[in-house]
VOGU-3710 file (C-alpha; in Angstrom, 3 decimals, decimal comma):
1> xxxxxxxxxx> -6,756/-23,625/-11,532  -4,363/-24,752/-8,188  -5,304/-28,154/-7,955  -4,354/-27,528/-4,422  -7,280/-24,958/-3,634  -10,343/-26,026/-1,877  -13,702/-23,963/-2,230  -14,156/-22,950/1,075  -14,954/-19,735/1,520  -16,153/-16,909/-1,219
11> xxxxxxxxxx> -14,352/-13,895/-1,709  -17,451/-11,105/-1,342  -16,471/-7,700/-2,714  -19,087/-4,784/-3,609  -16,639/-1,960/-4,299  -15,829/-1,580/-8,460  -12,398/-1,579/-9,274  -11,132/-0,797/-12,729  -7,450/-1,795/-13,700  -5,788/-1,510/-16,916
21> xxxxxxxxxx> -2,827/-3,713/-16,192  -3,891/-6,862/-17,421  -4,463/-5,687/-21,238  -0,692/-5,046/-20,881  -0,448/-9,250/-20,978  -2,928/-9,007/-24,137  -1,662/-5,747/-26,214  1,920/-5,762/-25,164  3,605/-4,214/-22,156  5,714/-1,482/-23,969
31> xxxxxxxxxx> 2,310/0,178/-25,375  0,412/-0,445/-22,132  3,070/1,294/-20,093  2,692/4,313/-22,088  -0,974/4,105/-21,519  -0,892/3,597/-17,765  1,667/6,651/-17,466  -0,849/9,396/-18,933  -3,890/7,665/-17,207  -3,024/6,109/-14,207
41> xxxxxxxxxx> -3,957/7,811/-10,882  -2,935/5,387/-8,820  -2,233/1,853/-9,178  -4,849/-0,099/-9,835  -6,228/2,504/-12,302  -9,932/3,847/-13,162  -10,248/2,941/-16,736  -11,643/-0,664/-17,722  -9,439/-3,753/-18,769  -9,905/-7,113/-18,923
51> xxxxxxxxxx> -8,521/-11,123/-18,499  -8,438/-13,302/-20,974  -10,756/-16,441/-20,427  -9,772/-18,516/-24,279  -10,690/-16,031/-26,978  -13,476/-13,945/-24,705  -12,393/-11,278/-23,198  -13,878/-10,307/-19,261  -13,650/-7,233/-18,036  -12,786/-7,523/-14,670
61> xxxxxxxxxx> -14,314/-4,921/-11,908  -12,564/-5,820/-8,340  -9,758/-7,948/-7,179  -11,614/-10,118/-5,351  -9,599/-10,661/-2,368  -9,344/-7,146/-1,462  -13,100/-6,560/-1,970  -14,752/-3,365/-0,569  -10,572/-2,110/0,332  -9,642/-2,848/-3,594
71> xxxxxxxxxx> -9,454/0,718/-4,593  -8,557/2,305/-1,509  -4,533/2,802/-1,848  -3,761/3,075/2,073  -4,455/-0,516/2,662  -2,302/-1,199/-0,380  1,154/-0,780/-2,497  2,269/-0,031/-5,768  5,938/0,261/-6,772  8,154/0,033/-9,886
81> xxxxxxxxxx> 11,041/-2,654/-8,282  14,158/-1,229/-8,162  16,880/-3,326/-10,845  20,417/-2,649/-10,547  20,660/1,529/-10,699  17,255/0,873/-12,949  13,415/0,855/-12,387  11,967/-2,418/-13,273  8,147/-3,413/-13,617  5,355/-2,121/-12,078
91> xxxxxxxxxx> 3,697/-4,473/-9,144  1,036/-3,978/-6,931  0,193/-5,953/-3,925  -3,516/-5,935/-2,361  -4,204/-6,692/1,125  -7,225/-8,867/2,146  -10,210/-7,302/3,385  -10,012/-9,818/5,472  -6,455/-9,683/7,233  -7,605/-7,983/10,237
101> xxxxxxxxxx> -9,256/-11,415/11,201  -6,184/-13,312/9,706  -5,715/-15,418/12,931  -9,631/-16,030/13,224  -9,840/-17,372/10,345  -6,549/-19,670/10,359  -8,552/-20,963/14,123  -11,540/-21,762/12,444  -9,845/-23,970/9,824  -7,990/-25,934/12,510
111> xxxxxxxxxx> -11,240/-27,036/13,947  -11,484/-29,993/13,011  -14,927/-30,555/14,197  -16,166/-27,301/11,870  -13,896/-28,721/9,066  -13,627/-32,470/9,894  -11,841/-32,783/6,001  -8,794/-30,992/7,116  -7,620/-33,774/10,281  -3,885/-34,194/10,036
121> xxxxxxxxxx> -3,456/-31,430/6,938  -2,136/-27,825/7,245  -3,949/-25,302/5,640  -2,730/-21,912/4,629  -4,653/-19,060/3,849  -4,279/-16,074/1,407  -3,644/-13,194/2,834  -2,577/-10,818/-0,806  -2,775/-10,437/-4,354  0,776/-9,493/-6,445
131> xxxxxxxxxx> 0,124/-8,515/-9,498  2,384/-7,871/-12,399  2,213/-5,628/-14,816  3,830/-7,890/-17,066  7,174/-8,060/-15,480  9,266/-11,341/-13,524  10,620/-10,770/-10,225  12,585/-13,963/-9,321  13,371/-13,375/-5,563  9,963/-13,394/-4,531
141> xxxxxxxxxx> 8,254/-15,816/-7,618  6,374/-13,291/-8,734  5,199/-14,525/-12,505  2,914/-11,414/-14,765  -0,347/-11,338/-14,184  -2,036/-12,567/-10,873  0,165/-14,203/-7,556  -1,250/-15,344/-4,497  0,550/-15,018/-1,380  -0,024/-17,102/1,340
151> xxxxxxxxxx> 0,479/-17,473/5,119  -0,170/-20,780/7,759  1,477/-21,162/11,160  3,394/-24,249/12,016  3,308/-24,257/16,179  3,996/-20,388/16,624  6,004/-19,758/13,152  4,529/-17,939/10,147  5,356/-19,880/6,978  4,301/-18,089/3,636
161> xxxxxxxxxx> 4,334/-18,951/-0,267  3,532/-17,073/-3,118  1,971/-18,970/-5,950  1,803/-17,452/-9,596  -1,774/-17,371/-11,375  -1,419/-16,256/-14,542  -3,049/-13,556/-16,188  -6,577/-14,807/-16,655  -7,364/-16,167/-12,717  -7,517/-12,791/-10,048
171> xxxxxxxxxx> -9,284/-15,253/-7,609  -6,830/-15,652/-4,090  -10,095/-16,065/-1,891  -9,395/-19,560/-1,066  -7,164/-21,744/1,304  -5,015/-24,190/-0,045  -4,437/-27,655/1,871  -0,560/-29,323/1,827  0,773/-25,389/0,543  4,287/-27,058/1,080
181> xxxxxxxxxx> 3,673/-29,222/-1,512  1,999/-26,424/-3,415  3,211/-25,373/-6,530  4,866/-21,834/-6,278  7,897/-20,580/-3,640  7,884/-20,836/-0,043  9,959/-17,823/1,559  11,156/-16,504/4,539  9,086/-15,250/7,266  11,006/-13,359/9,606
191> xxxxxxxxxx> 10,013/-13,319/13,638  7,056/-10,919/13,209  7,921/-7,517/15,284  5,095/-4,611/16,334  3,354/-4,513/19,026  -0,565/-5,166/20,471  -3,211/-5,902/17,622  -4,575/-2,475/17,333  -1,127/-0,929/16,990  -0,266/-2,775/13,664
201> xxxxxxxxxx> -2,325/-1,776/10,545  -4,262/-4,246/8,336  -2,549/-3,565/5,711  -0,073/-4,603/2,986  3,404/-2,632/1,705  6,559/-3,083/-0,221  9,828/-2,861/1,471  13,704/-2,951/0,659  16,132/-5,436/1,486  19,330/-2,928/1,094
211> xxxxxxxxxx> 21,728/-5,681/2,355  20,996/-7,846/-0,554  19,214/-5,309/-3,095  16,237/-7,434/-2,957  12,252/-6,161/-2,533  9,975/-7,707/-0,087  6,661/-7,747/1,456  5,375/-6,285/4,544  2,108/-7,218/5,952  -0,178/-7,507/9,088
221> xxxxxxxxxx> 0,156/-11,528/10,569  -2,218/-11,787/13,085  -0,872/-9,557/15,821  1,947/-8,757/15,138  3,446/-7,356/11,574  5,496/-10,067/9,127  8,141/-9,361/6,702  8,630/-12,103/4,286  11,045/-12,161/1,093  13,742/-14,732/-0,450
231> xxxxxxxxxx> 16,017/-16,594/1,932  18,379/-14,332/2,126  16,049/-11,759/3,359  17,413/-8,803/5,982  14,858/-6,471/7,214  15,068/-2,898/7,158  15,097/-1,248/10,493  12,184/0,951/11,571  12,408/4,596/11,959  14,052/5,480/15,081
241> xxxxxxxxxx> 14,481/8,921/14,950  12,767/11,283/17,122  9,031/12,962/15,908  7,127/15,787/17,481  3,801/16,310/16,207  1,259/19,271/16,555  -1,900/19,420/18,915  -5,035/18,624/15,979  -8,691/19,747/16,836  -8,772/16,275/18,121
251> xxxxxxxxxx> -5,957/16,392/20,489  -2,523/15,871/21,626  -0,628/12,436/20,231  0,347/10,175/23,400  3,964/9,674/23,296  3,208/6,039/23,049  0,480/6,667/19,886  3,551/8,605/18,154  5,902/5,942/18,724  3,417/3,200/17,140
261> xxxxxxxxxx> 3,065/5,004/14,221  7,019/5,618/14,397  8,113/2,563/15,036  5,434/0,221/13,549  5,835/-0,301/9,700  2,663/-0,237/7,942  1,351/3,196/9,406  4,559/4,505/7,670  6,432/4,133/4,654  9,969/4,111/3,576
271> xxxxxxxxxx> 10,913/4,913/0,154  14,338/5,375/-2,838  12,874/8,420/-4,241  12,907/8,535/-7,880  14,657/11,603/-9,560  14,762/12,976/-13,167  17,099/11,795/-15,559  16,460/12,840/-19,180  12,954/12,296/-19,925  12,473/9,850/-17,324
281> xxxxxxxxxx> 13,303/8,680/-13,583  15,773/6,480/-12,020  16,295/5,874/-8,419  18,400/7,974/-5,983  19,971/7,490/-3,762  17,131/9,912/-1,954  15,083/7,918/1,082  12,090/9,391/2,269  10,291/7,959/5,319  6,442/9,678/5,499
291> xxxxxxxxxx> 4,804/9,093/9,400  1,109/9,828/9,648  0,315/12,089/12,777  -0,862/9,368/15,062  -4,537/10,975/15,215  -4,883/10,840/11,454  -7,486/8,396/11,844  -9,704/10,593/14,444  -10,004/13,491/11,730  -12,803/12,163/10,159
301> xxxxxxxxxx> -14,802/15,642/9,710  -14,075/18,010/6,877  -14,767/20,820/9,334  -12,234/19,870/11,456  -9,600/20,865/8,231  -10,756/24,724/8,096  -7,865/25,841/9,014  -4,110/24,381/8,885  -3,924/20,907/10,455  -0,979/18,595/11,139
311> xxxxxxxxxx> -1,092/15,269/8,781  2,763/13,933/8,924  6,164/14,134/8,932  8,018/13,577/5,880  12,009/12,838/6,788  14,660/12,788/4,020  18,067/10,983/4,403  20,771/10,276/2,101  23,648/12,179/0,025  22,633/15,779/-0,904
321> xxxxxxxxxx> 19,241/14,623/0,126  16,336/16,586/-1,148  13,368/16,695/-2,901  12,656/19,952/-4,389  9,265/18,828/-5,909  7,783/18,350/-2,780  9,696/20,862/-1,193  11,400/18,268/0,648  14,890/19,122/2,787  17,480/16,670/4,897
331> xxxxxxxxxx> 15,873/15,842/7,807  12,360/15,820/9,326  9,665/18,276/6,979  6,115/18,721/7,839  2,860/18,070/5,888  -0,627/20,238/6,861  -3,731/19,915/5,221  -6,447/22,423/4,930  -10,230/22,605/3,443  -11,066/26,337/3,245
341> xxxxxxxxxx> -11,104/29,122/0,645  -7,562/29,966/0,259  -7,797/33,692/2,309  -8,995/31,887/5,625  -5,746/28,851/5,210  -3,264/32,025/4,881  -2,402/31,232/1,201  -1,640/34,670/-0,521  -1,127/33,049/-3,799  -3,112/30,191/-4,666
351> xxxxxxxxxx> -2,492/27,698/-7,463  -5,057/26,844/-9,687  -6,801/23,499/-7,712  -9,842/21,929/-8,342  -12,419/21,779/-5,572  -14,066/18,853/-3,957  -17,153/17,887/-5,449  -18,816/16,957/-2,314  -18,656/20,620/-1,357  -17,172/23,053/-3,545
361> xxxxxxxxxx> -14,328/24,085/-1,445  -10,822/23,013/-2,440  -8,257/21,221/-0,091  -4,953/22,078/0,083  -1,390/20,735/1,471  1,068/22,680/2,720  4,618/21,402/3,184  7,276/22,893/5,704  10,453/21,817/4,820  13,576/20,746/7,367
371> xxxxxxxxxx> 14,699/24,742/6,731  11,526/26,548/7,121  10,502/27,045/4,090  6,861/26,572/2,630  4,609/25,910/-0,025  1,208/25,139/-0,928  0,531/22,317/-3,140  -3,332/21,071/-4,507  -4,801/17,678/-3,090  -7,014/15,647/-4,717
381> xxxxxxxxxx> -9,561/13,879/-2,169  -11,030/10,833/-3,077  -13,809/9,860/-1,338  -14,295/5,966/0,472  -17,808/6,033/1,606  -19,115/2,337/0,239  -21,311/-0,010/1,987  -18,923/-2,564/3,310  -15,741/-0,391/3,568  -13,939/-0,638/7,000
391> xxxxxxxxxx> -12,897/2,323/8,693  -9,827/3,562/6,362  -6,136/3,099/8,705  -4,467/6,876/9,537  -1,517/5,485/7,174  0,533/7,317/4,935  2,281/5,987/2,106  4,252/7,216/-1,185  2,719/6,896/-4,430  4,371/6,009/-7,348
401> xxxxxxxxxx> 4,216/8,137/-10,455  5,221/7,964/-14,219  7,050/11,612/-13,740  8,063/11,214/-10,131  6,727/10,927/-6,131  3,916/11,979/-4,195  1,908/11,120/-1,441  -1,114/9,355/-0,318  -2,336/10,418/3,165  -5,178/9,508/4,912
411> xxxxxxxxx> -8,145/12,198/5,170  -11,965/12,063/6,331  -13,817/9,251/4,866  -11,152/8,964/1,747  -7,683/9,501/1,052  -5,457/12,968/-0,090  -2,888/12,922/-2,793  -0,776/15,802/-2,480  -0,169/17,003/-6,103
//
């Protein structure tokens, strides 16, 4: 245990999580990888594992920090890191359920008449869990198994540091006192950029340093959104190109809501898509950028889907860029979702989708590319509906896969993978 970490607070958490990639530290990561790649739906997965506390083995049901949010993949990231022209380990960050309150709760430990033993000491407070499935990654001092990342402000400057774990201790619910003298890395915290509090997600993402070839983390800081990595670190500019999205049955995007999403990382997500090569992937040199439509968040009635409705953009850049799989061209393609027997969406020639349990009816994705072509693809909609969840962000994000890419977009009360 950080000999630095004060009990505090708790870290509540009702939702039941079940990730496999801690056995990888306890059965080895080659035969765990093969594992997670045929039953992994999304990182963290939905089959039991376990930390290792001495010879007794735990099984572990939530990452504590993210709570209620743990299983819910728009509030989180998974990625293999990209190595040289190589993919590398798998890592998944998880926001706090409680970042939206980040700079609440950084107040109420400065007050030194609620917390008298904190006079003259800085406090920093975890805002993430890394975890490893079983690989290094130096830039950022991410060790396998469980890191903490943590911010504090020193006047009006975010400071962060992530501190490795190990493999046995998920717990990142509590502040640490002195976190520069902390053991772990402190890195760079660029100026935060975004705009108004309700404009910048709670949530938590990967990003690329393509100046240095280096990954880094983005995440909500107070109220604003921070992007923190090695010293070295140079952020990668927003999308700046120009989106036009459809009326939904909930209305017409402000040009200022379409701009937020735009502009404002964290509702989006940037991407090196992975292509086949052999029997497995490597990166391209393929970047896709998926925007939510900025009233994702309003749909949150299946009846509002019955016919075709306007989810996101998907824009592709790069040499020969496309993405065949998901029907993907150079430049902007967009992504409609509909819930409806397949005559009353348009779609002549269904393929063979399972329907959603909660109703029956199946939901499916169709995907205009840059050129005007379409197809229809199946979604899978997986249901958030908890006591305790917060309403789920109108992100968008990729989703890593063993094979290749998809999607994870943001649909009533639960999220759609496009398959």
């Amino acid at each position: 245990m950080n000999p630095n970490v004060l009990r505090v607070r708790s870290g509540p958490g009702t939702c039941l999580l079940f990730i496999m990639g801690v056995a990888c530290l306890a059965i080895g990561v080659a035969a765990c990888r093969r594992t997670q790649q045929a039953e992994r739906p999304e990182c963290p997965v939905d089959t039991a594992a376990w930390v290792m506390k001495g010879d007794q083995r735990i099984t572990l049901t939530q990452i504590p920090i993210a709570g209620p949010i743990s299983n819910i993949p728009e509030f989180h990231d998974c990625q293999r890191f990209v190595k040289d022209t190589l993919y590398d380990s798998l890592y998944a960050i998880y926001a706090s359920f409680r970042l939206a309150s980040l700079d609440l709760r950084l107040d109420s430990l400065a007050d030194t008449t609620i917390h008298p033993e904190f006079i003259g000491k800085q406090v920093a407070v975890p805002v993430a869990t890394v975890f490893s499935y079983g690989g290094t990654y130096v830039p950022l001092r991410i060790e396998p198994g469980f890191n903490c990342l943590y911010l504090w402000l020193v006047g009006k400057a975010w400071h962060a540091k992530m501190v490795p774990m190990g493999p046995s201790e998920p717990r990142c619910g509590d502040p640490i006192v002195d976190p520069e003298g902390a053991p772990g890395k402190e890195l760079l915290v660029l100026p935060p950029g975004g705009g108004p509090s309700l404009s910048v997600p709670a949530i938590s993402r990967w990003d690329w340093d393509s100046v240095n070839a280096k990954q880094y983390v983005g995440i909500k800081c107070g109220n604003a959104w921070c992007e923190i990595g090695d010293s070295d670190l140079v952020s990668t500019p927003p999308y700046s190109g120009t989106l036009v999205f459809d009326p939904v049955p909930v209305g017409t995007a402000s040009p200022t809501a379409v701009l937020a999403v735009a502009r404002i990382k964290g509702w989006n997500d940037v991407q090196r898509l992975a292509v086949k090569d052999g029997d497995h992937v490597v990166p391209s040199m393929i970047w896709g950028t998926i925007v939510p439509h900025p009233l994702l968040d309003k749909l949150d009635d299946p009846a509002k889907f019955k016919s075709w409705v306007h989810v996101a953009d998907e824009v592709v850049e790069g040499p020969a860029a496309s993405y065949p799989k998901l029907n993907l061209t150079a430049g902007v393609n967009k992504v409609y979702l509909c819930h409806n027997i397949p005559s009353a969406c348009g779609i002549t020639s269904p393929p063979a989708c399972a329907a959603d349990p909660t109703d029956g009816i199946q939901w499916w994705a169709r995907i205009t590319s840059g050129i005007g072509a379409s197809v229809d693809r199946c979604v899978v909609r997986r249901t958030h509906t908890d006591p305790g969840v917060p309403p789920i962000p109108g992100a968008a994000r990729w989703r890593w896969q063993a094979k290749d890419e998809t999607n994870w977009i943001r649909c009533p009360t639960g999220c759609c993978e496009i398959k």
